[in-house]
N, C-alpha and C positions, 0 to 999 in steps of 0.2 A: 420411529423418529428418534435420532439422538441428538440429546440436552445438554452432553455433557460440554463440559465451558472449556475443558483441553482439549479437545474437538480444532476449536479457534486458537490454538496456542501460536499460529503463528501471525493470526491474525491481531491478537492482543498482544504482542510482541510492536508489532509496529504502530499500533498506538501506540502503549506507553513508551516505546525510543521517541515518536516525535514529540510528546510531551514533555519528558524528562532532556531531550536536547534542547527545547525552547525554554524550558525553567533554569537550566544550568545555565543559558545561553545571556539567562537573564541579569544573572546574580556573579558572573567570575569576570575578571576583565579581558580584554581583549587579547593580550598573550596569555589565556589561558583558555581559549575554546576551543583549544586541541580536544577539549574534555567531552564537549559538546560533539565531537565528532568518532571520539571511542563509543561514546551511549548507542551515538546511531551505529557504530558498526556492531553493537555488539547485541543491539536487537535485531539488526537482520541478520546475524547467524543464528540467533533463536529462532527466527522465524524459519531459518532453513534446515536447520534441525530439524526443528516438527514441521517442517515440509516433507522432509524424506521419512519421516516416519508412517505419512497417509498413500505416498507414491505407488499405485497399483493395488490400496483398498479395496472394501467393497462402498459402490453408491450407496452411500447416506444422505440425510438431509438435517439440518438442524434448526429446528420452528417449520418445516416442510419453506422455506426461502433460501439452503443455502446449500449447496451440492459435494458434498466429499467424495467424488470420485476422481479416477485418476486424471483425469484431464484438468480437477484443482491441484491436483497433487502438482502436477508439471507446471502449470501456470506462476505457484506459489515460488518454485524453484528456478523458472525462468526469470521472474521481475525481484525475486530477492539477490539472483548472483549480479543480475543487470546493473540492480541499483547499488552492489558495494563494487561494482568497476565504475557506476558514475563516480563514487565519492572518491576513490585511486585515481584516477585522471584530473579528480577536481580539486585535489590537495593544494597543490601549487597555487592554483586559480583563488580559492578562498580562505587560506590558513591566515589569521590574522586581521582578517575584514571586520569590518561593522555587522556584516550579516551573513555571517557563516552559522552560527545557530538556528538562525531560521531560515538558513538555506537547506540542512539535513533536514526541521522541521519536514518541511514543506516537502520534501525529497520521500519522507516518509508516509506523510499524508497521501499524497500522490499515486504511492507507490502500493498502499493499503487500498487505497479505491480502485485501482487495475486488479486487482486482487479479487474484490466484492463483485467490481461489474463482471467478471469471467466466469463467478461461480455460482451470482446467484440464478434462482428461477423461479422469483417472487415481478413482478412487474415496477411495484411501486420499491421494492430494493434495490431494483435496476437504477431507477429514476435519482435516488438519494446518492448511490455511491457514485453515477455519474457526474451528481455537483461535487460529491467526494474526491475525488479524482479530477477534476477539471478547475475548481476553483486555484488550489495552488497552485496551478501553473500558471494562471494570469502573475500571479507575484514572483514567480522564478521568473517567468520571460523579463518583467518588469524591473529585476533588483539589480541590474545594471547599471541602470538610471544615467542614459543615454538617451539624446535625443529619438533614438534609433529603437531604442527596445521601449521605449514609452511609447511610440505609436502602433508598436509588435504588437505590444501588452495591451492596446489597446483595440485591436483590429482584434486580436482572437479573445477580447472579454466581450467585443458587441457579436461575432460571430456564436459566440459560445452563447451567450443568451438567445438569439436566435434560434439554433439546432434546438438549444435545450426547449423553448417552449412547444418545436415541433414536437420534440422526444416526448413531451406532457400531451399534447395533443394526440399524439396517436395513441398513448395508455390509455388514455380518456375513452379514445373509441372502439379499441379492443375489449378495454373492460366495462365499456357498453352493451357492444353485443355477444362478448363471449360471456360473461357473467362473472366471472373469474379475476384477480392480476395472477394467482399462481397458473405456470406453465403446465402444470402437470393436467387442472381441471380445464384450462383455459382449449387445448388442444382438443376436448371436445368440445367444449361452446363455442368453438368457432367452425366446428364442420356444415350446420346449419345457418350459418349467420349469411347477411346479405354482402355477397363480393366485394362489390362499389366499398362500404362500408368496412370488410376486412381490407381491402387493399389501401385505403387512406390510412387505417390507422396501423398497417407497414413496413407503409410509405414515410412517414414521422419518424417514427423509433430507427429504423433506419439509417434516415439520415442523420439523425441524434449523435448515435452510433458511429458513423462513415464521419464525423467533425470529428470525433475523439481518435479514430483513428489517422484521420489525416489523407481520407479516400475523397472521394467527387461523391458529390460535390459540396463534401465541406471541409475544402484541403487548403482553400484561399490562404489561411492564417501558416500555415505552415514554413513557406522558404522564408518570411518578411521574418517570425520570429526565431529561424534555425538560423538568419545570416546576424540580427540583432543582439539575442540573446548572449549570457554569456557562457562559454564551452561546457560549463557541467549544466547549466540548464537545456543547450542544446543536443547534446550527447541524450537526457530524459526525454524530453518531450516528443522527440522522435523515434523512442525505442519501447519505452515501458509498457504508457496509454497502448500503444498499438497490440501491445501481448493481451491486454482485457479487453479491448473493443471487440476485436477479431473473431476471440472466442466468445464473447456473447452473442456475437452476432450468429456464428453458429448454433448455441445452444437457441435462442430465438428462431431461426429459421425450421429447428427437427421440431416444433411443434404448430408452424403453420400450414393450413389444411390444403387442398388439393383445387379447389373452387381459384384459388389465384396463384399465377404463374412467376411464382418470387425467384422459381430457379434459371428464366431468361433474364428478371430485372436485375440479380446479382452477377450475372454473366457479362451482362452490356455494361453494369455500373464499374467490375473487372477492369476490362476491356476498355473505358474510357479511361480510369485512372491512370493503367499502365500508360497508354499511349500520351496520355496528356503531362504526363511526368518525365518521361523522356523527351519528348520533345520540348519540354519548357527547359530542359536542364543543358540541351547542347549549346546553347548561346549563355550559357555563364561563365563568369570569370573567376568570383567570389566561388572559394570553396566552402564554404560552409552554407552558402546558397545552393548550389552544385548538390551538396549534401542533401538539402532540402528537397529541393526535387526529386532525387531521387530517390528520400525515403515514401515522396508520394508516389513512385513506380513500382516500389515492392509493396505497398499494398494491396497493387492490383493485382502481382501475384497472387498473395496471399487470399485473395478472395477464391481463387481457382477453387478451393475445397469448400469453402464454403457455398458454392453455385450446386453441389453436390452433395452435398447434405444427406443421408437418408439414400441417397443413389447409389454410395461407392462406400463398399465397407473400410477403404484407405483413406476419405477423407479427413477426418479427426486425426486421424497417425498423423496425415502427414503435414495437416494444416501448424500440428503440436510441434515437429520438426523442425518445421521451419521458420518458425517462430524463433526459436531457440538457437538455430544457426543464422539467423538473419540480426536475431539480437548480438550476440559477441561479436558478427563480421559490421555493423555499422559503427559500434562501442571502438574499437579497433579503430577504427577509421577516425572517428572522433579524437580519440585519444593522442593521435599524430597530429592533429591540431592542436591538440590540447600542449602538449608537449614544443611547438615552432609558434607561442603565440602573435611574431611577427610576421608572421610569413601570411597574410590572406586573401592573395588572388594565385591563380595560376604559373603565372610568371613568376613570382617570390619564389618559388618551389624548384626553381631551377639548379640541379648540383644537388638540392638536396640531401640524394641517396650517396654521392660520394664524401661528402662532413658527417652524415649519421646516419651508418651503412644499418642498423638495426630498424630502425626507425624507417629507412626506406624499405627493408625489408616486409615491416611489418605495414605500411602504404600498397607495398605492392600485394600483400594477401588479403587483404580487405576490397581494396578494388577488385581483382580477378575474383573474389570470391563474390561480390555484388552483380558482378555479371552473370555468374555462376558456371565458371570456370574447374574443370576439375585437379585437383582432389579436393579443394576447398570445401567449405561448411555449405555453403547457400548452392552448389553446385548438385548436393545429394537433394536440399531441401526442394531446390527446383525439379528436380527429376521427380518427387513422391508426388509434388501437386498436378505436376504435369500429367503422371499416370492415373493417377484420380481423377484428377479431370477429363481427361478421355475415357477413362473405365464409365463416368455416368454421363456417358454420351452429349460431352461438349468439345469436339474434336474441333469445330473451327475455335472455339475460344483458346484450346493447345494452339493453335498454327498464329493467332493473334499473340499470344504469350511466347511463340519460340521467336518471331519476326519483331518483338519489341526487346528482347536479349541479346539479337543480333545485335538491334542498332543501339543500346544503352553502349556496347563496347566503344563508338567513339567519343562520346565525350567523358569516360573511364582512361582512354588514353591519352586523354587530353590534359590531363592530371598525371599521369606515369610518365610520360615521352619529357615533360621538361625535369621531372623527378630526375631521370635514369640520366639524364645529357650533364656534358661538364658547363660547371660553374664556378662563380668565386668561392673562395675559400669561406667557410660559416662564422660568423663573431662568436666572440668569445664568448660564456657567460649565454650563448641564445636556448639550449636544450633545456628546459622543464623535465629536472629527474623523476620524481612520481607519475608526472602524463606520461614520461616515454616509457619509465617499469610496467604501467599499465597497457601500452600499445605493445610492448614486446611481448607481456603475458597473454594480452587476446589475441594477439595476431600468431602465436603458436597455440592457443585454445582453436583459432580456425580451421589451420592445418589438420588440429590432432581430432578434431569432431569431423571435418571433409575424411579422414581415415577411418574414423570407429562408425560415423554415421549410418552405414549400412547394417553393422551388427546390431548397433540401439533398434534402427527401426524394426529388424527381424522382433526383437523381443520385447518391443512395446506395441506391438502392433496388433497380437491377437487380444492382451486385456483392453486396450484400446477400442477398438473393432466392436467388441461388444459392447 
């Protein structure tokens, strides 16, 4: 077991930023929470410092609750670069606000509990860093303070108390009958345990789990708060949570026993998400609704590996992969919002790419890349789930997964076709500089990872694998 307290340097890194952002945030005035927002950048580069310094370790554990191997390693370096392109997009959005300091706060808080839920493998730390993780984002969605994000904020705080008490409910009955909340003991105490019994308590954590992500069926709260909220809260809440859920739900899965058949109920739960994502997304108008939906249809990719678990030595690689190219190709996408903040139906969008030929540019590689279009980032990311997921013998779930990336491309183009057509000339004074530096920087991060993507996974894949 290691104790040592630099172990979590990147993890105490984002505490003390969101602390030290909401105390300065508290004490300087308002043109001056610039300051507030160097603190936060400057503890998630600590934090991704000693991110990369764990990257490709050896498994450790620290108190036997918290996992130092590489899939923390990546994790830590997925939602720390995530979270300093939310704050780049979100300059513009909150430089000067009433609550821009407890916007990073909260960005960081957040962003710390994606972090805990992905790495631990203690039960009741699962449970803590999910309120960790869950509760700021009721006040992100809500600090708009719009008719609109108040009811956001309010649909995913009675949602989110619901999952969560299921999430407590099934700890409750796992570590009834396994004897355990650590996964490592628990994985035997439940080889004997009675089915009915392991499968309810699941079925709970689960779903706890699949809220935070944003999967079926606790995805309800999702487009209300990605169309309400405001662009750096909606840019987070659709990208971060998802990189810690996902991966917990994996590390959860390699230690439930054989007596229940969790790798058909991750398949079908899959398989409804994608499907129910894309088709709630082609009858939108609102892009940032649009958006929303569709971050509930790459979840169900993203479950592909996790359905396989223990089946397919690629699924960890490649669930990690894609995580990481599904993060900067929606960030991206965001960020072109973030950047046209008057622009929020489809129609507005029209001409677009010829007033801001980058900006269209970087629209166009975020969508192709969400379809997963090649060379793009989510293009390779979908190829490793796909092959894992057929490697552990869920070949019709591939053919359900290839036949919902056909059809996401139309309402993808439904968004590009008035983008790319002429229109009136742009107003003056309409481009947000920071969003759009940030959309041209992710939307060539997409490009330049759909290119190297193939080498990374060659080389991440055998320390991974094991």
């Amino acid at each position: 077991m290691n104790e040592d307290p630099l172990a979590l340097l990147p993890e105490i890194a984002l505490l003390a930023g969101a602390v030290l952002s909401l105390l300065s945030g508290s004490f300087l005035p308002r043109r001056r929470q610039w300051v507030a927002r160097l603190i936060a950048v400057a503890a998630l580069l600590t934090a991704g410092v000693g991110a990369a310094l764990t990257v490709g370790g050896p498994t450790r554990t620290v108190f036997d609750a918290f996992a130092l191997d590489a899939a923390n390693g990546i994790v830590r370096l997925v939602v720390v670069a995530a979270t300093l392109l939310v704050i780049g997009l979100g300059v513009d959005e909150l430089a000067g606000t009433t609550r821009e300091s407890e916007t990073y706060a909260l960005l960081l808080l957040s962003a710390l509990g994606a972090v805990v839920v992905a790495s631990t493998t203690d039960l009741l730390v699962l449970l803590v860093s999910f309120l960790l993780g869950s509760i700021p984002l009721y006040g992100l969605i809500g600090m708009a303070r719009s008719p609109g994000s108040a009811e956001a904020a309010l649909k995913t705080y009675l949602l989110g108390a619901l999952f969560g008490i299921l999430l407590m409910l099934g700890i409750t009955v796992l570590y009834g009958v396994g004897g355990s909340t650590s996964y490592g003991q628990l994985a035997a105490g439940l080889r004997n345990a009675p089915p009915a019994a392991v499968a309810a308590g699941v079925v709970g954590v689960l779903a706890g789990l699949l809220f935070k992500a944003g999967g079926v069926p606790g995805h309800f709260w999702v487009p209300d708060a990605t169309q309400a909220a405001g662009t750096t809260a909606s840019a987070f809440l659709t990208t971060v949570p998802k990189v810690g859920a996902l991966v917990a739900l994996y590390r959860l899965v390699m230690v439930l026993p054989g007596s229940v058949d969790w790798p058909l109920l991750v398949a079908v739960l899959a398989a409804l998400t994608m499907t129910l994502g894309n088709l709630a997304a082609f009858a939108q108008t609102d892009v940032r609704r649009l958006l929303g939906w569709s971050t509930v249809s790459q979840v169900g990719y993203l479950l592909l590996p996790v359905a396989v678990a223990g089946r397919s030595a690629q699924a960890l690689p490649s669930l990690l992969l894609y995580l990481g190219c599904y993060a900067v190709t929606n960030l991206t996408a965001f960020a072109v919002v973030a950047a046209l903040p008057r622009r929020r139906t489809l129609e507005e969008y029209q001409g677009m790419a010829a007033g801001h030929r980058w900006l269209g540019a970087a629209l166009l590689l975020s969508l192709l890349s969400l379809v997963g279009t090649p060379p793009t980032a989510v293009f390779i990311g979908k190829l490793t789930v796909f092959s894992a997921a057929w490697d552990g013998g869920f070949a019709w779930l591939v053919v359900v997964a290839a036949a919902n990336t056909v059809a996401s491309l139309f309402y993808y183009l439904r968004w590009i076709a008035p983008a790319f057509r002429g229109g009136p000339a742009p107003p003056a004074g309409e481009r947000r500089p920071f969003a759009a530096g940030a959309a041209v920087l992710a939307g060539g991060s997409v490009l330049a990872l759909g290119l190297a993507a193939g080498l990374v996974s060659s080389l991440v894949e055998g320390p991974l694998a094991g």
